[in-house]
C-alpha positions as CSV (number, residue, x, y, z in Angstrom):
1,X,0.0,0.0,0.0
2,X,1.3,3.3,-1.0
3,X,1.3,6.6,1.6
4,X,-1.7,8.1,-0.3
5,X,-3.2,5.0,0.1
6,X,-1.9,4.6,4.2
7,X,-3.7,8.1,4.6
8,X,-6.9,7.4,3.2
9,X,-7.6,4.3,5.2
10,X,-6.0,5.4,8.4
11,X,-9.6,8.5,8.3
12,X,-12.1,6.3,7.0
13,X,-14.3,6.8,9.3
14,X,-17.2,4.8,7.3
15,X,-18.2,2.1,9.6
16,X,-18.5,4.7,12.7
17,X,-22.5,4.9,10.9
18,X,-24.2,3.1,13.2
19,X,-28.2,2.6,12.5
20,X,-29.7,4.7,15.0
21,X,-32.6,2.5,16.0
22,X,-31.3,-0.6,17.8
23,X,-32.3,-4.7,16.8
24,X,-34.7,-5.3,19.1
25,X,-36.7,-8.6,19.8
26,X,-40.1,-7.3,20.0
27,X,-41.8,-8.5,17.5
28,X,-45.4,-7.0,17.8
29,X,-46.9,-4.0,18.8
30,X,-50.0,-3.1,19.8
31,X,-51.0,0.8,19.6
32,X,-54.3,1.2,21.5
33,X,-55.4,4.8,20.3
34,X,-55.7,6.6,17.2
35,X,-55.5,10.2,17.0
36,X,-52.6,12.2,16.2
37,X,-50.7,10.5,18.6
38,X,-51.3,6.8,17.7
39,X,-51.0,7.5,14.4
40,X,-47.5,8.8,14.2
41,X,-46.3,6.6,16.5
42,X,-47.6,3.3,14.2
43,X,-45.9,5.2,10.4
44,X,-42.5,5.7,13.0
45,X,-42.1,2.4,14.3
46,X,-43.0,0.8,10.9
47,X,-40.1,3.1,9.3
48,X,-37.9,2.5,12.1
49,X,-38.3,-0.7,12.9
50,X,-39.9,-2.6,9.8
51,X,-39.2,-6.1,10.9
52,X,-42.1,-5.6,14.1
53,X,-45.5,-6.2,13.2
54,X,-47.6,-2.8,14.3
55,X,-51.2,-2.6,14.9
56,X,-53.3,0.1,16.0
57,X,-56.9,-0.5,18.3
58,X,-59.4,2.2,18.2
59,X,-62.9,2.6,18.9
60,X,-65.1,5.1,16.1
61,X,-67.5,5.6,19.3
62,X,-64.6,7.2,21.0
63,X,-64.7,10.8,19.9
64,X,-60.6,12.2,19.4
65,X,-60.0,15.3,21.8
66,X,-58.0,17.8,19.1
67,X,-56.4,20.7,21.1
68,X,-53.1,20.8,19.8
69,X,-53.5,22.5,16.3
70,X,-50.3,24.8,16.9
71,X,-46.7,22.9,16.3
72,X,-43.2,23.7,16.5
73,X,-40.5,23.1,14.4
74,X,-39.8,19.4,14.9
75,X,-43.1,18.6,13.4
76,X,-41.8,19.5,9.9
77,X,-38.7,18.0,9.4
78,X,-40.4,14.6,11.5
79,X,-43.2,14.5,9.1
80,X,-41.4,15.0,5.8
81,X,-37.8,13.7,6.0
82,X,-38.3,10.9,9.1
83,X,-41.8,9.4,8.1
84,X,-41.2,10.5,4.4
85,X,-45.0,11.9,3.9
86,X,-45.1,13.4,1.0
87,X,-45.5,17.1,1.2
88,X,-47.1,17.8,-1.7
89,X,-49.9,15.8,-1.0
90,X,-49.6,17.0,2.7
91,X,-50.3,20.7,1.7
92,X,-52.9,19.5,-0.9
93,X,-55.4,17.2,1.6
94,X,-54.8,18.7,5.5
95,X,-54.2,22.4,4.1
96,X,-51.8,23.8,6.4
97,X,-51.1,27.8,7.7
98,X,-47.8,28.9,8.0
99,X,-46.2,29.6,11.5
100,X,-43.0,31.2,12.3
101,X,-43.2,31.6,15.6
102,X,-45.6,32.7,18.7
103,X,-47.1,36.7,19.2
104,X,-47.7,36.9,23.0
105,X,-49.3,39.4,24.8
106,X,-47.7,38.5,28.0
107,X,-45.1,39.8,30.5
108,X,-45.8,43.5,30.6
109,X,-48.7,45.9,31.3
110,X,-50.8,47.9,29.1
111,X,-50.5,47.5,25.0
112,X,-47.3,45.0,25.6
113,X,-46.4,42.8,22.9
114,X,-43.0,40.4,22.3
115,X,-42.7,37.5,19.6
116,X,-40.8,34.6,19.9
117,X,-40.0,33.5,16.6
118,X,-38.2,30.5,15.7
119,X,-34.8,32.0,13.7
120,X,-31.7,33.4,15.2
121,X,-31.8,36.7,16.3
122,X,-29.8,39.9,17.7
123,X,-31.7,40.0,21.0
124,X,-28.9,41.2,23.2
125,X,-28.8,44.0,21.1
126,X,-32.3,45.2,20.4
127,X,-33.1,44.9,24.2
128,X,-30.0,47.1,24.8
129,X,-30.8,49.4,21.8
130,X,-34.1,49.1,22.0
131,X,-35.5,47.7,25.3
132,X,-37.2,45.3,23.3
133,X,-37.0,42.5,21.5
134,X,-39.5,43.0,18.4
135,X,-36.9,44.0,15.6
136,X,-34.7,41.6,17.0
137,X,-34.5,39.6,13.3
138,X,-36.6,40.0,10.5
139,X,-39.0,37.4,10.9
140,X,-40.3,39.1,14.3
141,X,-40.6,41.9,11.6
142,X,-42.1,40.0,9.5
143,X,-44.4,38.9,12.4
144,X,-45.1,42.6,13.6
145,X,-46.4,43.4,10.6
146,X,-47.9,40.1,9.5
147,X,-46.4,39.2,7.0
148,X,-44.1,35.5,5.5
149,X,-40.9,35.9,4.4
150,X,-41.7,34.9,0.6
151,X,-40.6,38.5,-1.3
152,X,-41.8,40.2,-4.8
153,X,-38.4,41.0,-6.8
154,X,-38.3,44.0,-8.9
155,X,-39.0,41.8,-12.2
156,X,-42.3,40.8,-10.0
157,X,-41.1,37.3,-9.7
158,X,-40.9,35.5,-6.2
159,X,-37.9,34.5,-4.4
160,X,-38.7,32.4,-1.3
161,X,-36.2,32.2,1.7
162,X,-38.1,29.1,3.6
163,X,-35.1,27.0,3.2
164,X,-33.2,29.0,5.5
165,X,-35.9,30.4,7.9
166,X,-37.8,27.7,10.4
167,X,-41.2,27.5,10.1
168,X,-43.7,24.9,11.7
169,X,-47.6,24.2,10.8
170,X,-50.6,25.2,12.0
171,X,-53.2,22.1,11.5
172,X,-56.6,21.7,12.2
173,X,-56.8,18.5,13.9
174,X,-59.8,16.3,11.7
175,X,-57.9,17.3,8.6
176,X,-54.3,16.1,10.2
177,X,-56.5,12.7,11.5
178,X,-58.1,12.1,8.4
179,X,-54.9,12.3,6.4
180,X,-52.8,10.2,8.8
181,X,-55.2,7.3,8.7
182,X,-55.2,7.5,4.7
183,X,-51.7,7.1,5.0
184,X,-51.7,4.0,7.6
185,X,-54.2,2.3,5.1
186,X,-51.7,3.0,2.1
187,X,-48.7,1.7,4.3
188,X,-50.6,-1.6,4.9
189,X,-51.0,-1.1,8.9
190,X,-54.0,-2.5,9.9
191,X,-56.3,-0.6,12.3
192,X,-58.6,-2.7,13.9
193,X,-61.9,-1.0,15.0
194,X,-62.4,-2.1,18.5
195,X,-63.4,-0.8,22.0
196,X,-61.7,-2.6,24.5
197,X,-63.2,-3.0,27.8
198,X,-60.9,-5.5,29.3
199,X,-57.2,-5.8,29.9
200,X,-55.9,-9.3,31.1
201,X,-52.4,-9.9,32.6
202,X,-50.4,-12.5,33.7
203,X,-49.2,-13.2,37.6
204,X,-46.1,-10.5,36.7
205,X,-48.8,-8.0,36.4
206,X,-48.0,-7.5,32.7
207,X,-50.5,-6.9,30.0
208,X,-51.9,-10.3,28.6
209,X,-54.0,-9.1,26.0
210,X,-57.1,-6.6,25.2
211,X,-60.6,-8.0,24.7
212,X,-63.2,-5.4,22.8
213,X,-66.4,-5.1,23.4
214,X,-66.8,-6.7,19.3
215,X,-65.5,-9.9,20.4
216,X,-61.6,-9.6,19.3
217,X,-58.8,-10.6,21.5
218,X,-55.4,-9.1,20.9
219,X,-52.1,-10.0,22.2
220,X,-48.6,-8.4,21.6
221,X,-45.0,-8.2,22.8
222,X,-44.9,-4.5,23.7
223,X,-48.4,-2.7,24.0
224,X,-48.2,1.4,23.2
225,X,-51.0,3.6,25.5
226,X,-52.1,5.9,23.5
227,X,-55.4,6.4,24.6
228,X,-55.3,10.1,25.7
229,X,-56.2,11.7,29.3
230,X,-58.1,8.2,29.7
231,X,-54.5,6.6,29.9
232,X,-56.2,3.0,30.3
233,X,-53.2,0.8,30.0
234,X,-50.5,2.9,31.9
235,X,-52.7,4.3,34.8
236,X,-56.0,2.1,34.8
237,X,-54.8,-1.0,34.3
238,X,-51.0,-0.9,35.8
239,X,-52.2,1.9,38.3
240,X,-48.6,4.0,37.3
241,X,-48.1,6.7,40.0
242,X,-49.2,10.8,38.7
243,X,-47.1,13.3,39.5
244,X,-49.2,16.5,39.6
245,X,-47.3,19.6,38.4
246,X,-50.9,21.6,40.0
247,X,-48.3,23.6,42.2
248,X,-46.2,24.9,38.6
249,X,-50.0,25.5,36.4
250,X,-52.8,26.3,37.5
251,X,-54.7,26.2,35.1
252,X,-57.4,23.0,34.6
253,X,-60.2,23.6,31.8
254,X,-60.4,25.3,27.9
255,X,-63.4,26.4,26.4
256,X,-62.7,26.5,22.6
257,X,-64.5,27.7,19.7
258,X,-64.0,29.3,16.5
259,X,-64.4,32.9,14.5
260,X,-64.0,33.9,10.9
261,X,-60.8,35.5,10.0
262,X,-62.1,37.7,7.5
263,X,-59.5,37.0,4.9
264,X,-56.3,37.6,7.4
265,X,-53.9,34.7,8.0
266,X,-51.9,35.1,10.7
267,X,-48.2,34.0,10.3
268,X,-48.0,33.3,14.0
269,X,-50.0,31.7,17.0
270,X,-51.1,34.2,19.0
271,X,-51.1,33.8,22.8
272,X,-53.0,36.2,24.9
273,X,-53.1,37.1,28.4
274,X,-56.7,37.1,30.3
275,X,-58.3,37.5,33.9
276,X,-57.9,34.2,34.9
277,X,-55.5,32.3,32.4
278,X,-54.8,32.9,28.6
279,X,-56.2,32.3,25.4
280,X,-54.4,30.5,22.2
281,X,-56.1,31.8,18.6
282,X,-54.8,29.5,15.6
283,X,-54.9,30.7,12.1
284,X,-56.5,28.6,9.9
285,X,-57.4,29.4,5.9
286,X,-61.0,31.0,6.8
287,X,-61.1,31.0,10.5
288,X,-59.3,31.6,13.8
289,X,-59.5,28.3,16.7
290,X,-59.3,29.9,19.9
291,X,-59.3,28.4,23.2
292,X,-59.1,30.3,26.5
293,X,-57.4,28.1,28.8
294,X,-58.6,28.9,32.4
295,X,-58.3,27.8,36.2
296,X,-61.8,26.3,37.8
297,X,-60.1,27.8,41.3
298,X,-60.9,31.2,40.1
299,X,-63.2,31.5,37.1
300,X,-66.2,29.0,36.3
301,X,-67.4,28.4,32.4
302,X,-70.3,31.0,32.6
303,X,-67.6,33.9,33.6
304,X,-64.9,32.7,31.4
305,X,-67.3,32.0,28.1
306,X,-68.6,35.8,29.3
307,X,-64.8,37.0,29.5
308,X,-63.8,35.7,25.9
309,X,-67.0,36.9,24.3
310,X,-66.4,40.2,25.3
311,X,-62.9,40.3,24.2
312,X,-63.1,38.4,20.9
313,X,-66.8,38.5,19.5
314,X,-70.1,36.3,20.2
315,X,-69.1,33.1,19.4
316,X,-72.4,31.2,19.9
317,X,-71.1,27.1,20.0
318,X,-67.8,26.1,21.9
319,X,-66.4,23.3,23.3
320,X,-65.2,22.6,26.7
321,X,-62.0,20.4,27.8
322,X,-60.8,19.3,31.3
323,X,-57.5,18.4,31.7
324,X,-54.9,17.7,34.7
325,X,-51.4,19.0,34.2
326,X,-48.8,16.5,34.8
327,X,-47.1,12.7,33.9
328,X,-46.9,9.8,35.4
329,X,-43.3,8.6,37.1
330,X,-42.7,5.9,34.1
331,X,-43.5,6.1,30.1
332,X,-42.4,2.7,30.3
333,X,-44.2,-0.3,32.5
334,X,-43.8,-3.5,32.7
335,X,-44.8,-4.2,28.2
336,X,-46.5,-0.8,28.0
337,X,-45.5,2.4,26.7
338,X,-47.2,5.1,27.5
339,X,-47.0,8.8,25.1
340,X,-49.5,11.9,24.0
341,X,-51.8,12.8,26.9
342,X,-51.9,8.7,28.2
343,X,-48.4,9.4,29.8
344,X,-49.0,12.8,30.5
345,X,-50.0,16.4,29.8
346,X,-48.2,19.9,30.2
347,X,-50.8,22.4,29.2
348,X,-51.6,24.4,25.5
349,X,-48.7,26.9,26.4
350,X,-45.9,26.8,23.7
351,X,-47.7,24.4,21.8
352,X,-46.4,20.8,23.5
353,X,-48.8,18.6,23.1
354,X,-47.5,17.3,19.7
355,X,-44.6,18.3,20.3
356,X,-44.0,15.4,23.5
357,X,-45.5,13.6,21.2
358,X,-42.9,13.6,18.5
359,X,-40.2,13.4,21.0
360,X,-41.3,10.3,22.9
361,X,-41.9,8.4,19.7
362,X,-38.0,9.0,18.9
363,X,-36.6,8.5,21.8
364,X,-38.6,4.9,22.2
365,X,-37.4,3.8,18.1
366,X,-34.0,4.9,19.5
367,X,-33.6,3.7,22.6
368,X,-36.1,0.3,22.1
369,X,-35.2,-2.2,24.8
370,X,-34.3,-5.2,23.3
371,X,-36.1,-7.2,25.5
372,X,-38.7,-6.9,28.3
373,X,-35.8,-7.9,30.6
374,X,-33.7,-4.9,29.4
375,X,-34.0,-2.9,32.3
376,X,-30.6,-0.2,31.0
377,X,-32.7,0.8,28.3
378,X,-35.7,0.6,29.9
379,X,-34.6,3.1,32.6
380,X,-33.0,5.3,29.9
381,X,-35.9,5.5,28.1
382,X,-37.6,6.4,31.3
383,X,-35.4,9.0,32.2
384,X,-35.2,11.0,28.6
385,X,-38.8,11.2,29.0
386,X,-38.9,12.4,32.8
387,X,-36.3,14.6,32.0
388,X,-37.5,16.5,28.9
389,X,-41.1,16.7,30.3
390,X,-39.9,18.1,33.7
391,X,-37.9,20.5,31.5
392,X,-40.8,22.2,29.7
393,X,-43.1,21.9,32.9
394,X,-40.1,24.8,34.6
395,X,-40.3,26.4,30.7
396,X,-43.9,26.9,30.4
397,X,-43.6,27.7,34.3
398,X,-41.2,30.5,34.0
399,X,-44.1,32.2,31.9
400,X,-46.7,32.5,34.1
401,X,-44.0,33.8,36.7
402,X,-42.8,36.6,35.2
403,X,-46.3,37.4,33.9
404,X,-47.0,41.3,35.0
405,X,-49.9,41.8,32.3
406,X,-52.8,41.7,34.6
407,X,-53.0,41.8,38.5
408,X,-56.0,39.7,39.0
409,X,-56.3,37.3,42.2
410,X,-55.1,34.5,39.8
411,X,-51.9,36.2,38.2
412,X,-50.9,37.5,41.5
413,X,-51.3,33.9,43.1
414,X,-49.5,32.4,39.9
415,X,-46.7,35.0,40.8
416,X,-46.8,34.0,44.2
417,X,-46.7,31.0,44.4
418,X,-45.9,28.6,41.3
419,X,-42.9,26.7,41.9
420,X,-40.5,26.3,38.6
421,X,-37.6,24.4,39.8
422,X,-34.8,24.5,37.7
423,X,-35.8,27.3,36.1
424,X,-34.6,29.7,38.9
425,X,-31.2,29.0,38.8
426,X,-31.8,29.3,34.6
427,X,-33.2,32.9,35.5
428,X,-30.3,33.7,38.0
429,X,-27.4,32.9,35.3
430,X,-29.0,34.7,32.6
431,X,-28.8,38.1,34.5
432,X,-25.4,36.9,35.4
433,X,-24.1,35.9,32.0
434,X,-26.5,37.1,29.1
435,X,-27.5,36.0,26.4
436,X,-27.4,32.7,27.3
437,X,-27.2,31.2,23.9
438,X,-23.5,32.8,23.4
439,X,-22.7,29.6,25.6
440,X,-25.3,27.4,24.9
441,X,-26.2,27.2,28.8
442,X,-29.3,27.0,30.6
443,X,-31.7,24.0,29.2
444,X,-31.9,21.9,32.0
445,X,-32.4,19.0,30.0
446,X,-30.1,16.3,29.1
447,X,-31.4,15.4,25.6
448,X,-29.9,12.5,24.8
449,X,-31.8,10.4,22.0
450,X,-33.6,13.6,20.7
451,X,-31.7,17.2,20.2
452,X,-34.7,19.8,21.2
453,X,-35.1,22.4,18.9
454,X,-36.8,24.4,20.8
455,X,-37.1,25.3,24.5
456,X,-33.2,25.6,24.5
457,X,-30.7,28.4,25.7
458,X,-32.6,30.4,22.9
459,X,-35.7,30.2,24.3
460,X,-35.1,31.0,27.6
461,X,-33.1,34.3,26.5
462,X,-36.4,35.1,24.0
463,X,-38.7,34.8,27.3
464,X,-36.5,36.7,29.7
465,X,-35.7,39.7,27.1
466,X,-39.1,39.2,26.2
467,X,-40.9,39.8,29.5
468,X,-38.1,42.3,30.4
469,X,-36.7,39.8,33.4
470,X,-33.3,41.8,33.0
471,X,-32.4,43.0,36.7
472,X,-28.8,44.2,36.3
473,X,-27.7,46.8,33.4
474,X,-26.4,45.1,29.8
475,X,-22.6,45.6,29.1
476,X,-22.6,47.5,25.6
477,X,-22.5,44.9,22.9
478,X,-20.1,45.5,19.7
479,X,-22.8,45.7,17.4
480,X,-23.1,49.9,17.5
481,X,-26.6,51.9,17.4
482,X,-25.9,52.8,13.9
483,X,-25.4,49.2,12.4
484,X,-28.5,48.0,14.7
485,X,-30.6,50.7,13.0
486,X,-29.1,49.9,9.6
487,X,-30.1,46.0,10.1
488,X,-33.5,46.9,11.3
489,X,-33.9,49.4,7.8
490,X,-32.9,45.9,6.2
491,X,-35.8,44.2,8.2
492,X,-38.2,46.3,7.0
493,X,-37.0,47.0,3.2
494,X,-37.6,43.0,2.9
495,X,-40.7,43.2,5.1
496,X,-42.2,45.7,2.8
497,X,-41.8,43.4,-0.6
498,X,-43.0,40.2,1.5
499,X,-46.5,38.5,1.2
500,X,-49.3,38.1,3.2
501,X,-50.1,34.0,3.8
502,X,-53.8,35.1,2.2
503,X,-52.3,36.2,-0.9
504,X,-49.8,32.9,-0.9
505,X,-52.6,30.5,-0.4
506,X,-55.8,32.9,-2.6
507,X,-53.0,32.6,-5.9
508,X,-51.5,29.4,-4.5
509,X,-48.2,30.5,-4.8
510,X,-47.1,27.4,-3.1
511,X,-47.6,25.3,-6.1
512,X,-47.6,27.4,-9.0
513,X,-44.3,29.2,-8.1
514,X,-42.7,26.1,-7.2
515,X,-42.0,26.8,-3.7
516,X,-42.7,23.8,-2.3
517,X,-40.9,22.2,-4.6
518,X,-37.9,24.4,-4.0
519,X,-38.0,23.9,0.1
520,X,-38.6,19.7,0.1
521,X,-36.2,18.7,-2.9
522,X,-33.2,20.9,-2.0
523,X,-31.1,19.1,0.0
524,X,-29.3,22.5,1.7
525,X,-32.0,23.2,4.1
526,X,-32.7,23.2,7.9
527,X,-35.7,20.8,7.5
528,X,-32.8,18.3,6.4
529,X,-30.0,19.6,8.7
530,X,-32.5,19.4,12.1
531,X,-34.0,16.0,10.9
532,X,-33.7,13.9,13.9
């Protein structure tokens, strides 16, 4: 062998590409749920594991609880590039809004706004600069004034810059259902239409089988809870210990219902402080889904439907939803899994609901046990659950903390009183060391089989700056006054030749300027670079 030849073989580093989901012996898997959650878990076990047999029970007499239209980021790059659902047809069938980020009005009193959008930005500077964080980057200038970073050029034709900026998906939920269980059909995974009403298990205590109402009896190596708040296999049947988090959110109950938009899409989620809680609104194409999340300690439904009418129009028909915040002490249980709102729920706030979600169905394909006797991975799966749920239980937290919108009996309790653990020493070395994402410090969370996206050092500088936490003075920062102004003339040059998502989806811009196209064949994007 020659030296060129010595040189190339001593840094080939080829067979360090280890598959990231481990051989497992589990065979079959039972998923007993539909819904969003039992869904994507069944299409990312199949792709991740093809050699196990996946099945999923559910019951058509069992209405699905949707709640959790708004996503983040992971969503896009799980859907497209990990479960390979074509986007095209995606866009086509559960027709999609647009979100780059979340518009609260939160943290401050009187006419108060901050956004936290999903891109890198100059915070440290605009909140020295500007004691504020809403020209921070151009897309929260692009969210200020509403509109998606998609611009007319000067020869009128359109130059997209979504393969650079994060965006995530606003849903409706029986669109998002009805497309996932079309494409469960087309993968071949059977869904067998059952209510079961009886769990057996052997003298170890571990699930046997399920028995439906219909007659079917149904037996499998590993059985996945995805039954929702109902959490039958997980808490009913192997009576897994709750842990509460009632002394971090208060809040218990939604009433939801919906309004016409009047032709305005909004590029963001808009999150909105209220007397006793705080209310969501979700774009969709034609219509707005709100949902004013409330505590039953200090509001009932008749003063909280009262509130929300007089704030956001009379809504005649809504919904309501009761909910406990909170997860139980183990995901995984003897041969159950447990994920969605059957392991456990946070609240609406920052849009975790699907979010969990996606991350617990990773982290189980990455970290499957290989046996029911595996007890390392077992425990590891266990504890990148815990960990990452405990994590955005001090996030979400920190926001009703540091809350000063409204003094009500409620927001002065929540100030009070609501415990957010780690979060406090977050708090602490932010004003000691900002911006916390120059060092990358601050998550709380060990994030082992999943990298988080969001709810990192990031997102705890956007929700400090952004609800002015700052206690000591900011050390002048090397970008000058002068170049911060020039980059904010930038932000609103671009912002003033960028579209509205009503005009994108009214001339269907998406397909007919090949944008879509552009953003999900390129191969230099962040939906491929952040594809877990």
């Amino acid at each position: 062998m020659r030296l060129p030849e010595h040189i190339e073989n001593a840094f080939d580093l080829s067979y360090l590409d280890f598959p990231k989901c481990p051989t497992t012996e589990i065979k079959s898997i039972g998923i007993l749920g539909g819904g969003t959650a039992g869904y994507l878990t069944a299409l990312a076990i199949q792709k991740m594991h093809p050699s196990i047999k996946v099945q999923v029970i559910e019951s058509s007499k069992i209405p699905v609880i949707g709640v959790g239209e708004s996503t983040t980021t992971e969503i896009v790059p799980f859907l497209h590039r990990t479960l390979q659902i074509d986007p095209f047809e995606f866009f086509k069938e559960v027709e999609p809004t647009l979100k780059l980020g979340i518009r609260f009005d939160w943290g401050c009193p009187g006419d108060y706004k901050f956004n936290f959008s999903f891109f890198a930005s100059h915070q440290y500077e605009s909140y020295y600069h500007e004691n504020s964080i809403e020209n921070s980057n151009w897309v929260s200038v692009l969210m200020n004034k509403n509109k998606f970073p998609i611009i007319r050029q000067d020869d009128g034709s359109l130059l997209s810059f979504l393969p650079s900026i994060p965006f995530s998906y606003h849903i409706d939920n029986k669109n998002l259902i009805r497309f996932l269980r079309k494409t469960l059909k087309q993968r071949r995974i059977e869904i067998i239409d059952g209510e079961v009403d009886q769990v057996t298990q052997d003298e170890n205590g571990f699930v046997k089988s399920l028995k439906t109402v219909e007659g079917h009896e149904l037996a499998y190596d590993l059985y996945v809870d995805c039954s929702g708040f109902r959490s039958k296999l997980l808490g009913q049947t192997l009576k897994t210990e709750f842990q509460p988090f009632s002394d971090t959110l208060f809040t218990d109950k939604a009433i939801t219902f919906d309004l016409p938009n009047n032709d305005s899409v909004d590029v963001y989620t808009s999150v909105i402080t209220m007397n006793n809680g705080w209310t969501w609104k979700i774009p969709m194409r034609s219509e707005d889904h709100y949902g004013y999340v409330y505590s039953s300690k200090y509001s009932d439904e008749e003063t909280a439907v009262a509130e929300a009418r007089a704030k956001f129009g009379n809504f005649k028909e809504y919904k309501v939803v009761n909910f406990r915040s909170g997860r139980h002490t183990q995901a995984w249980n003897k041969n159950v899994f447990a994920l969605g709102n059957a392991y456990g729920f946070i609240e609406p706030l920052e849009s975790t609901a699907i979010q969990t979600a996606v991350h617990s169905i990773i982290a189980l394909c990455r970290l499957m046990p290989n046996s029911h006797s595996d007890h390392t991975s077992i425990a590891a799966l266990n504890g990148e659950v815990a960990a990452t749920w405990d994590s955005f239980r001090w996030f979400v937290g920190m926001h009703y903390k540091l809350n000063k919108k409204l003094d009500t009996p409620f927001w002065k309790d929540v100030r009070d009183k609501a415990e957010i653990g780690s979060a406090n020493a977050i708090i602490d070395l932010f004003n000691q060391r900002p911006p916390l994402s120059a060092g990358n410090l601050g998550t709380g969370s060990p994030y082992t089989a999943v990298n988080g996206l969001v709810f990192n050092s990031y997102s705890y500088d956007t929700l400090l700056f952004g609800q002015k936490a700052v206690t000591k003075p900011l050390k002048k920062p090397a970008m000058t006054k002068e170049e911060y102004d020039s980059k904010v003339k930038s932000y609103l040059a671009l912002t003033e030749r960028s579209l509205t998502l009503h005009e994108i989806f009214t001339n269907d811009y998406l397909f007919s300027e090949e944008i879509l196209e552009q953003l999900f064949l390129d191969t230099d994007t962040w939906i491929v670079e952040t594809e877990a």
